[in-house]
N, C-alpha and C positions, 0 to 999 in steps of 0.2 A: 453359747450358741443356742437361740432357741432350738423348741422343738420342729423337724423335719421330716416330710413323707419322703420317702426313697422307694421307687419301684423295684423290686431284685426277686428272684424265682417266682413272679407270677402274682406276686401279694404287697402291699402297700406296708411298708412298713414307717412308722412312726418311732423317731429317733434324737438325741440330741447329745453333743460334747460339752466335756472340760478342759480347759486347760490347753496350750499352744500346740496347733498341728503337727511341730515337726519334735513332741515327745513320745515318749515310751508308748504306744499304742495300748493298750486296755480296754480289750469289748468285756463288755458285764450282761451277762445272760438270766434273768429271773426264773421263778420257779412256776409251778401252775398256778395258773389263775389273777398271777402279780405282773402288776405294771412294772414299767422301768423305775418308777418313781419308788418302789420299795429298796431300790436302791438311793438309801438316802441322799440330798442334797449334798447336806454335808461331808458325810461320805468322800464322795467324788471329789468334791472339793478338796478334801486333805489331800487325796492320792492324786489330784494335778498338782498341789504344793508338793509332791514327793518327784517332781517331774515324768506322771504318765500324762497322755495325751486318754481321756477318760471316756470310754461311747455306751451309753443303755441306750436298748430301743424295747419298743414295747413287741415281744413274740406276736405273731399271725395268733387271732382269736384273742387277744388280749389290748386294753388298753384303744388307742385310737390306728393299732395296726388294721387289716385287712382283715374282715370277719367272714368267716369261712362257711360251708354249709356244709351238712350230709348226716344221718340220725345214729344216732351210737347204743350200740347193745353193750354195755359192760359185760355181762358173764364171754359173748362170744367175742369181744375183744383180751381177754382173757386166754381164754383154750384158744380159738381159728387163729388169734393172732391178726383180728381185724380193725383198720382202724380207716377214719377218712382220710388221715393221714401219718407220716411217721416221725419218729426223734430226726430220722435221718435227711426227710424235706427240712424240718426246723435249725436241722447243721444248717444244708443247704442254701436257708434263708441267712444266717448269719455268716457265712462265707461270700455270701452276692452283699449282703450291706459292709464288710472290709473290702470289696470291689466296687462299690458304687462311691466308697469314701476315699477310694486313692491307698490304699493299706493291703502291703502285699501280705503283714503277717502280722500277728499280736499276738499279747498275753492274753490268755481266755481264761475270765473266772465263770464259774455258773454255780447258781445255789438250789437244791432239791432240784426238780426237774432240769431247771436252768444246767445243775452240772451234769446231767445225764446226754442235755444237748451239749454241752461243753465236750465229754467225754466222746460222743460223736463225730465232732466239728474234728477233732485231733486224731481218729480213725480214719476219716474219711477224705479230709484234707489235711493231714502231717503238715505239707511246707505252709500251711498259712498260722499256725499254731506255734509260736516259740517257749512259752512255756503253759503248762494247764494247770489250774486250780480249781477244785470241786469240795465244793460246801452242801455238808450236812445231803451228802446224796449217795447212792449206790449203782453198784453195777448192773443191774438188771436182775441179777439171779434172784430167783425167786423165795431161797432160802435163808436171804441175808437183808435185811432193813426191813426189814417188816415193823408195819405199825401197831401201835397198842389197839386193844381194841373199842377202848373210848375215843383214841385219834383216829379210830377209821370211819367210825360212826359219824363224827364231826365232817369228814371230808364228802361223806355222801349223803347228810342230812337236805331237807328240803332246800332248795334258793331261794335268797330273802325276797320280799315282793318289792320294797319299796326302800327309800333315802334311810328310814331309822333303821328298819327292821335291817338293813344289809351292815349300819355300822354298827348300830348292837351284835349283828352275829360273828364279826369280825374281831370284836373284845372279846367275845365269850369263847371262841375259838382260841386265841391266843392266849387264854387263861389258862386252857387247856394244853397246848401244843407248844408256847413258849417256854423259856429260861426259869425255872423253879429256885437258879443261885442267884438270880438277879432283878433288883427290882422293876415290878410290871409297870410301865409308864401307860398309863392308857391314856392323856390328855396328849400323847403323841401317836396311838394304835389310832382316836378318835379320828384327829386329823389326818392320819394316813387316810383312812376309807372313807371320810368328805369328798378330800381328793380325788383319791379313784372312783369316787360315786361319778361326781364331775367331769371326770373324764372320759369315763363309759364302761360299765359293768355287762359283761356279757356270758350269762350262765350257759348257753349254747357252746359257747367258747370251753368253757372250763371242764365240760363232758369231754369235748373234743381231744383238749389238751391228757386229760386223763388215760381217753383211750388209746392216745400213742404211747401212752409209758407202759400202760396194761398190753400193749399189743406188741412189745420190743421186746428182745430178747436178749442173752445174757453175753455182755461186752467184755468180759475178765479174757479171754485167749487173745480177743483185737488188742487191747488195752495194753497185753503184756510183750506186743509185739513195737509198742513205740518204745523210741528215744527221744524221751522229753523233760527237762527238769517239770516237775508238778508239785504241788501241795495240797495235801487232804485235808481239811477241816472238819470236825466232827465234833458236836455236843458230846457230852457222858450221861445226859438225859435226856436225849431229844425220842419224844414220844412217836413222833411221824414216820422218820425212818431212823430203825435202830441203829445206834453208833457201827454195829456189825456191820452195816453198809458200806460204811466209812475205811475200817478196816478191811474190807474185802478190795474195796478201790486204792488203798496202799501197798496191799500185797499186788496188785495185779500191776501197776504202776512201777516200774524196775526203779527208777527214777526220781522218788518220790518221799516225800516229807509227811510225818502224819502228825498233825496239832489235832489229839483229843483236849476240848477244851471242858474243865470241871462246871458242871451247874449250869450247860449253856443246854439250851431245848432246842426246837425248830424255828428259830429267829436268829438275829445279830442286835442282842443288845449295845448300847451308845458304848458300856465301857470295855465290850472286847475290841472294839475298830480298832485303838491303836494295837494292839496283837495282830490283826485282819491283815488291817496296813503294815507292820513290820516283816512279817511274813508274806506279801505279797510283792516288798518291795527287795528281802532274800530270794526270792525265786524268780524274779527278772533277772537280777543278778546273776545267779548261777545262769540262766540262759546266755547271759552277755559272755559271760567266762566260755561256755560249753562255743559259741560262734563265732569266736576268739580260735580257740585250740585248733 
């Protein structure tokens, strides 16, 4: 399917499927500052071969969604808890785009922020959620995934000005922040951020998206109140948010699988997908059982 605007909570969102309407539903939620498109092609592809019905869209502020306005103080989104908006509007927006697609309910993956809005989407709207999976992301507490402090530097260094300068900082970031057990493909990081150069980079966006994560608060008591099959995904060296993350959204998660994977950072390199994929297509499953019984 190409890519599609869908109007839903107020903001334009820019979307696209894989794979035949009437499979397994699979919204795929990115993290800050990522298009749909870091959800690799290919990717998506395998998991409609596994029979999901496969939907990324690109989050409000990001990509060719609906670009947002309002000025962001990080230290007081922080302490006040201020933001122009929340994790919980961005559930919102991906519960109206399963409504505007005819989709009473799906799997929900999300990765670093992605799974935080994921982790949301499943508090706030349970019956549209059949099972949750959250990659390389945390609960909000503030005492668990913390980043290194070279990776935080990275995250709030200057925005690049211009086409080089955005995809060189885009390698050098992920030199830092990616998979240290697996090899760094940068002739694929390159063309990632061409891509997303091309398709609209918006540092505006990406404060914004920050300051709802800086501005949420901590989801482990919600969290431990569903009944959901889930899967944690979690690096053993992801420098951005510490695997503690990870583990704190498994303990909170009654329900819940944790794949710490060895040597994996803040990214999904090519050779864990089929892992991604196998475990993704276990935890449909236990749903299917779980709406069985």
């Amino acid at each position: 399917m190409p890519e599609t605007i869908a109007a839903v909570n107020g903001v334009e969102l820019c979307h696209e499927t894989f794979g035949p309407p009437d499979g397994r539903p699979l919204l795929m939620i990115m993290g800050l500052a990522s298009q749909m498109i870091w959800w690799d092609d290919e990717l998506c592809e395998n998991l409609a071969a596994e029979g999901f019905f496969v939907i990324r869209y690109d989050n409000r502020d990001a990509g060719r969604s609906s670009r947002m306005t309002g000025r962001v103080n990080l230290p007081l989104a922080y302490t006040l808890r201020t933001a122009p908006y929340s994790l919980a509007d961005m559930a919102g927006d991906a519960a109206g785009l399963l409504t505007e697609l005819g989709v009473a309910s799906a799997h929900v993956v999300g990765a670093s922020m992605g799974g935080m809005v994921a982790q949301t989407l499943a508090i706030e709207y349970p019956s549209r959620v059949r099972s949750l999976t959250s990659i390389m992301s945390t609960t909000g507490n503030r005492f668990v995934g913390r980043p290194s402090a070279k990776a935080l530097s990275m995250l709030l260094s200057a925005p690049p000005r211009n086409r080089e300068e955005y995809v060189d900082s885009l390698v050098r970031t992920f030199r830092v922040i990616g998979s240290p057990g697996y090899p760094f493909d940068e002739a694929r990081m390159r063309e990632r951020a061409e891509r997303s150069f091309e398709r609209g980079v918006n540092p505006g966006g990406a404060a914004r998206q920050l300051a709802a994560i800086m501005s949420g608060r901590d989801r482990f008591r919600a969290l431990r109140k569903l009944q959901v099959p889930a899967l944690v995904v979690h690096g053993s060296k992801d420098p951005l948010v510490h695997v503690s993350g990870g583990r704190a959204t498994a303990r909170a998660l009654r329900e819940s699988e944790l794949d710490v994977v060895p040597g994996m950072g803040h990214d999904l390199p090519r050779a864990i997908w089929p892992r991604l994929t196998r475990g993704l297509v276990r935890t449909a499953d236990r749903a299917w059982i779980t709406r069985r019984a």
